[in-house]
N, C-alpha and C positions, 0 to 999 in steps of 0.2 A: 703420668708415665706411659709410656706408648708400649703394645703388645711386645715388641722385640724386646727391649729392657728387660718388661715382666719375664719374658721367655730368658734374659741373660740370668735374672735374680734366681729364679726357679734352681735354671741348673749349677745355679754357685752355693745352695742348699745341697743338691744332690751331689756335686760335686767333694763339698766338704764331708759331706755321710759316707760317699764312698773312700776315704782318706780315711776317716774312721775306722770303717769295719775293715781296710784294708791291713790297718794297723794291727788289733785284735786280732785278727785271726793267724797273721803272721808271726803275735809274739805269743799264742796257742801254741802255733805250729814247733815254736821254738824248746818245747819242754825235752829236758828238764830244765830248763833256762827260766823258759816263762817270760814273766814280766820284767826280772832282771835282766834278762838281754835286753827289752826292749826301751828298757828308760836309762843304761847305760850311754858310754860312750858310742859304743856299738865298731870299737876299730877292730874288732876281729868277730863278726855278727854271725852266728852259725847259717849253713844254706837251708834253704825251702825249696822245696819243689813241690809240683801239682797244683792242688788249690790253691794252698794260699800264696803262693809264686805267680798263678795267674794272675789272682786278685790285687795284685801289690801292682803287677804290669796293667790292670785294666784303670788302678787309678792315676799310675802313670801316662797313663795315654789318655785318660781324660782330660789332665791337668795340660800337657803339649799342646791338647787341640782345643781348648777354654780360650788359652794367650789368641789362637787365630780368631775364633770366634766373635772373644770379647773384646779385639781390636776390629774387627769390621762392624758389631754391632754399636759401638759408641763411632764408629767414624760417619756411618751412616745417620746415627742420632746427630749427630752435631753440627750434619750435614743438612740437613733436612731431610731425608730420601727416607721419606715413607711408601714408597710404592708397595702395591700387592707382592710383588717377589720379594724385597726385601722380609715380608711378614712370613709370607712363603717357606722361603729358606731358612729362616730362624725354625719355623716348626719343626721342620725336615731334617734340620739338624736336630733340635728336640728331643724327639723322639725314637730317631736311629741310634742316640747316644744313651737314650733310656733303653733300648734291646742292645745297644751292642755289651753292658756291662755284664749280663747274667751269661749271653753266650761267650762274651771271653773267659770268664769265672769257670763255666761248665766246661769248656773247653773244644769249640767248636771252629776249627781253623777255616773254612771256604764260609759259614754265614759269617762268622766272626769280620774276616776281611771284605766281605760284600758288604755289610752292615756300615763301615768305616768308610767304604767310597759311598755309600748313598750322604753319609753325614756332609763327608768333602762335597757331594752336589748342591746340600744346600748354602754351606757358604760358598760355592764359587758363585749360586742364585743371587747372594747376597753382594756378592764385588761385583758381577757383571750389572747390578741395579745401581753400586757406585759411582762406575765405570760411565754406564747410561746417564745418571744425573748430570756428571761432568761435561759432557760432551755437548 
């Protein structure tokens, strides 16, 4: 298995952890509901706000930008394009998306969205080494 894989597996772990707790704390946040809201239908779900509203958003925007990710990391797997950039950018993404979840959690709007364009630079690292193979 080649480092960018490893790097896609890692955060399809972290990703489903953050689904998790994203879940818990929202159906916390839901009392006196509880857990009955949360394992119902949920067609009339009461609202959240703050934390656990953030938290439900930061694993929604985890989950949006995994689909980018993990279609560039297997296109390049499959492609051959192992180049340093593509290892690169897998990290860079990595790791922006391991800070970016606590500061959307806490609720940090200018690191939060700076945090999200460093991510987007490493998959763009990631296409333009596509991009490069092809050519």
């Amino acid at each position: 298995m080649t480092k960018t894989l490893m790097i896609l597996a890692e955060l399809v772990v972290i990703n489903w952890a953050l689904i998790v707790a994203a879940s818990l704390i929202k159906a916390k946040a839901w009392k006196p509901s509880g857990i009955l809201a949360a394992v119902g239908n949920r067609d009339a779900a009461p609202d959240c706000s703050g934390f656990p509203a953030r938290t439900e958003r930061a694993a929604r925007n985890m989950l949006e930008n995994m689909v980018l990710f993990s279609a560039l990391v297997l296109v390049a797997s499959a492609g051959g394009v192992h180049s340093p950039n593509v290892e690169l950018g897998a990290r860079i993404f990595f790791w922006a998306r391991i800070v970016y979840i606590p500061i959307y959690m806490i609720g940090i709007p200018v690191a939060r969205t700076a945090t999200w364009a460093i991510s987007v630079v490493g998959m763009g690292m990631i296409f333009a080494a596509i991009v490069q193979a092809m050519a």
